[in-house]
C-alpha positions as CSV (number, residue, x, y, z in Angstrom):
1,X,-42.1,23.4,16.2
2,X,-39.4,23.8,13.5
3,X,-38.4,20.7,11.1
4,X,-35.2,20.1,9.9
5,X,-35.2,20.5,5.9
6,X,-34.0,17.3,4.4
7,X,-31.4,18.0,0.8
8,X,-31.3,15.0,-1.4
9,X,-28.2,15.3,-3.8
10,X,-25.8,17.9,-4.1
11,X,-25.7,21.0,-2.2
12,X,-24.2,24.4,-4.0
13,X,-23.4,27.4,-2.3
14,X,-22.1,30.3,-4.5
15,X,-21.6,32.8,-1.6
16,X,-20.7,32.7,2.0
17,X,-22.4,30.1,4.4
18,X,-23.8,31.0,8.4
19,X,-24.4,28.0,10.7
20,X,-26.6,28.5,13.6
21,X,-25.8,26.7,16.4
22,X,-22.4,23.8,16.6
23,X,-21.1,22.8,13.4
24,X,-21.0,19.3,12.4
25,X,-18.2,17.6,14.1
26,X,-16.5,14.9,10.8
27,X,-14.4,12.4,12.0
28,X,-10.8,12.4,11.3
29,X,-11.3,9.2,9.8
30,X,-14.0,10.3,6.9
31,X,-11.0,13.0,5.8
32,X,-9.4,12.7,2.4
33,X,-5.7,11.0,3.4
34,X,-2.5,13.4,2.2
35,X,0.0,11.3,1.4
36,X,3.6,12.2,2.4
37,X,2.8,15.2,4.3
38,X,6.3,16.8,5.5
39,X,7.2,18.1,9.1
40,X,10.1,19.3,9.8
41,X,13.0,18.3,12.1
42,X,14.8,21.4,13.3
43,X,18.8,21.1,13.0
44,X,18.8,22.4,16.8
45,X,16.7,19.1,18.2
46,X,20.4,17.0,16.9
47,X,22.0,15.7,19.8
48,X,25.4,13.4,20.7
49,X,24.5,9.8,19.7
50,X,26.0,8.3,22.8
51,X,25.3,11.2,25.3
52,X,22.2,12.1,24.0
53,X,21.8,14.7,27.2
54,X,24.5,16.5,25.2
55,X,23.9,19.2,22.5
56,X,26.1,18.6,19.1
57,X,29.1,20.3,19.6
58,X,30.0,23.4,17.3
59,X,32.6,21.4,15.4
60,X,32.7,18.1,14.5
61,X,35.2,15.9,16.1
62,X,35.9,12.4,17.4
63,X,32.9,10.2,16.1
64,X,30.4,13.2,16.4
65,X,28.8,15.5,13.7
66,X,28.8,19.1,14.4
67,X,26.2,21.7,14.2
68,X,27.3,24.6,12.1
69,X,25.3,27.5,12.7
70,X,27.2,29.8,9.9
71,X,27.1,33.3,10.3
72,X,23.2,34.9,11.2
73,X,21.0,36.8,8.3
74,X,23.9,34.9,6.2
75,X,23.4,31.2,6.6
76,X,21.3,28.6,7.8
77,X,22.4,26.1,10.3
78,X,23.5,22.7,8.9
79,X,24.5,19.4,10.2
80,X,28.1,18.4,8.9
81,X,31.3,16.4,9.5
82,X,33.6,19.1,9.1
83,X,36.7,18.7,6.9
84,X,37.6,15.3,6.8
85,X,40.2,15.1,3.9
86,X,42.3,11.9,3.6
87,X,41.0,10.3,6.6
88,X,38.4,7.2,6.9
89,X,35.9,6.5,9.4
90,X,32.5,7.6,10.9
91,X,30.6,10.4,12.5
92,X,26.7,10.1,14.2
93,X,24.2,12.3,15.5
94,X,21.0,11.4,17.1
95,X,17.2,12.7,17.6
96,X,13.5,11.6,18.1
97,X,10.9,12.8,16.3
98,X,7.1,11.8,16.8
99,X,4.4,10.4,14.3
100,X,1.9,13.4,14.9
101,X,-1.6,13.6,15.6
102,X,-2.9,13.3,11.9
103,X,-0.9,10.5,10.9
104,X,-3.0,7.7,9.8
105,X,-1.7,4.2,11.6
106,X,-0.2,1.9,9.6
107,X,0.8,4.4,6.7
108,X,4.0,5.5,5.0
109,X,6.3,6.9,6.6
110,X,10.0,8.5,5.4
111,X,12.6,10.0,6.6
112,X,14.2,12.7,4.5
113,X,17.6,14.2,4.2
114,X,19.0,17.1,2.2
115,X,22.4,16.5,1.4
116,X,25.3,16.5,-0.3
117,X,29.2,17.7,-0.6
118,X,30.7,21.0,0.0
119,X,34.1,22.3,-1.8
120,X,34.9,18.7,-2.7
121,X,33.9,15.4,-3.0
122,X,35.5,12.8,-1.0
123,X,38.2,10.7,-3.6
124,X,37.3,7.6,-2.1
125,X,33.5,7.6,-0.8
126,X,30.9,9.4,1.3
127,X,27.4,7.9,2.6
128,X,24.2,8.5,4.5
129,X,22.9,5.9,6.8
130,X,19.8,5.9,9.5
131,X,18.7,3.8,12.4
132,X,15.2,4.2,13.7
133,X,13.9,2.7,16.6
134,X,10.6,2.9,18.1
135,X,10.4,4.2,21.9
136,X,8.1,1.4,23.9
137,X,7.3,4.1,26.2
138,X,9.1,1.9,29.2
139,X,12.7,3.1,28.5
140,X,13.1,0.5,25.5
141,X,12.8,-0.4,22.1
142,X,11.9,-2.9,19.0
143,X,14.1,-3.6,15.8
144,X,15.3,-1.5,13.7
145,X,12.7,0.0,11.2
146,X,14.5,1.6,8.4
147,X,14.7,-0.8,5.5
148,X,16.5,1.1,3.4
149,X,20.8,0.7,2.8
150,X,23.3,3.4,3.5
151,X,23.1,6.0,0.2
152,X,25.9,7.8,-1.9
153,X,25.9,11.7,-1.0
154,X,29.1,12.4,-2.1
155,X,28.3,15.0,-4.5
156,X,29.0,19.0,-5.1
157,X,25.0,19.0,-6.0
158,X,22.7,18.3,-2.7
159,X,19.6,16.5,-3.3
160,X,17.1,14.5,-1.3
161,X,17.4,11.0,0.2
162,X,14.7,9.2,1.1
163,X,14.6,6.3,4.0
164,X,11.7,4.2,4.5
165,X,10.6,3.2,8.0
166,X,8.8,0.2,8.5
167,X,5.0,1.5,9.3
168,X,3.9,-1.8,10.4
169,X,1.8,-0.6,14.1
170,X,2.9,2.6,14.2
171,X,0.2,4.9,15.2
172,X,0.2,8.8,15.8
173,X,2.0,10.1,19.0
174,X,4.8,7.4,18.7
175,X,8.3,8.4,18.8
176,X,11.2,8.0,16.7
177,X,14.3,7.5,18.1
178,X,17.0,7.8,15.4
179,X,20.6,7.9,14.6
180,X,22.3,9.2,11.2
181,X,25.6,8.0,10.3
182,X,27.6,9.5,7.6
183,X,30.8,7.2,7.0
184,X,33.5,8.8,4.6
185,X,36.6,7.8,3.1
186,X,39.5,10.2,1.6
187,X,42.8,10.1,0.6
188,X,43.5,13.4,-0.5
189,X,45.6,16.1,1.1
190,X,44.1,19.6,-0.8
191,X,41.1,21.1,-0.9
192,X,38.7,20.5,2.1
193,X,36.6,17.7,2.3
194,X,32.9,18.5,3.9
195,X,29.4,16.3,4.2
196,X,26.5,18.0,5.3
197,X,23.3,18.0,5.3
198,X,21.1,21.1,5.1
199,X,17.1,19.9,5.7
200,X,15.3,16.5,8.1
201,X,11.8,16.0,7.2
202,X,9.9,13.8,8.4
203,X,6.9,12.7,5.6
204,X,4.3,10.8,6.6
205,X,0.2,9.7,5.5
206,X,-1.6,11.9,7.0
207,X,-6.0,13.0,7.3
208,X,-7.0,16.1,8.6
């Protein structure tokens, strides 16, 4: 009848290690946490804000943001508001993203956007915004958990903006259901006038 061997303290292995039989099964919970662990949220999941059935068109118009798909083994695809020189007002695009499997409840969560101006700035103002609801799995939804304002992008150089959402009982497998606004004002009448916004990542705490 075989005994299990007992190891007090530390246990050093300098070459390769064979198990027979299972391995250990370690909780997800024992795992070191990772904090803001990035997923990313393809450009193609964008849809219309208000018809959300509907993909983003090809070309921004109306109150919508477009999907630019730029030319293949060229660009990448980008999210933009196409050239809105010396006008004023506000274009939207919606998605839903989910908390996944590793996230630890309760933890951080962000919302990140890459973005910035292209050509020229807007002479007047340009700005980022996000709404974020959480789906109660019945067709509804809670407050509004993004706690942080509407932030300046209207610069040549693109750079990351971070927006908080409330973690307060999240847990992994719930769904965000979100909606960027970028709101711009021009007066100009030259050179093109172009938001966009290149990269959405979701970050997040994360074991395992």
């Amino acid at each position: 009848m075989s005994t299990a061997a007992r190891i007090e303290g530390d246990l050093r292995v300098a070459g390769d290690l064979t198990v027979d039989g299972d391995m250990p099964t370690i909780p997800r919970s024992t795992l070191t946490q990772e904090s803001l662990a990035a997923f990313t949220v393809p450009m193609v999941n964008l849809r219309t804000w208000d018809a959300i059935a509907t993909n983003l068109p090809g070309t921004a118009a109306n109150d919508d943001l477009g999907l630019d798909g730029g030319t293949w083994a060229t660009d990448s695809p980008c999210i933009t508001t196409g050239d809105v020189k010396a006008t004023t007002s506000t274009r939207y695009a919606r998605f839903q993203v989910a908390l996944p499997v590793e996230y630890v409840a309760g933890q951080t969560v962000k919302l990140r956007f890459h973005a910035g101006m292209k050509t020229t700035v807007a002479d007047t103002a340009c700005t980022l915004d996000l709404v974020a609801y959480k789906s109660d799995e019945e067709a509804g939804i809670g407050s509004d958990l993004c706690s942080t304002a509407a932030q300046d992008i209207n610069n040549l150089t693109d750079a990351d903006y971070d927006f908080t959402i409330t973690p307060t009982g999240l847990t992994a497998g719930d769904v965000l259901d979100c909606r960027i606004a970028v709101a711009y004002e021009d007066g100009a009448t030259g050179t093109a006038v172009i938001a966009q916004i290149g990269a959405i990542q979701l970050l997040c705490d994360i074991k395992g």
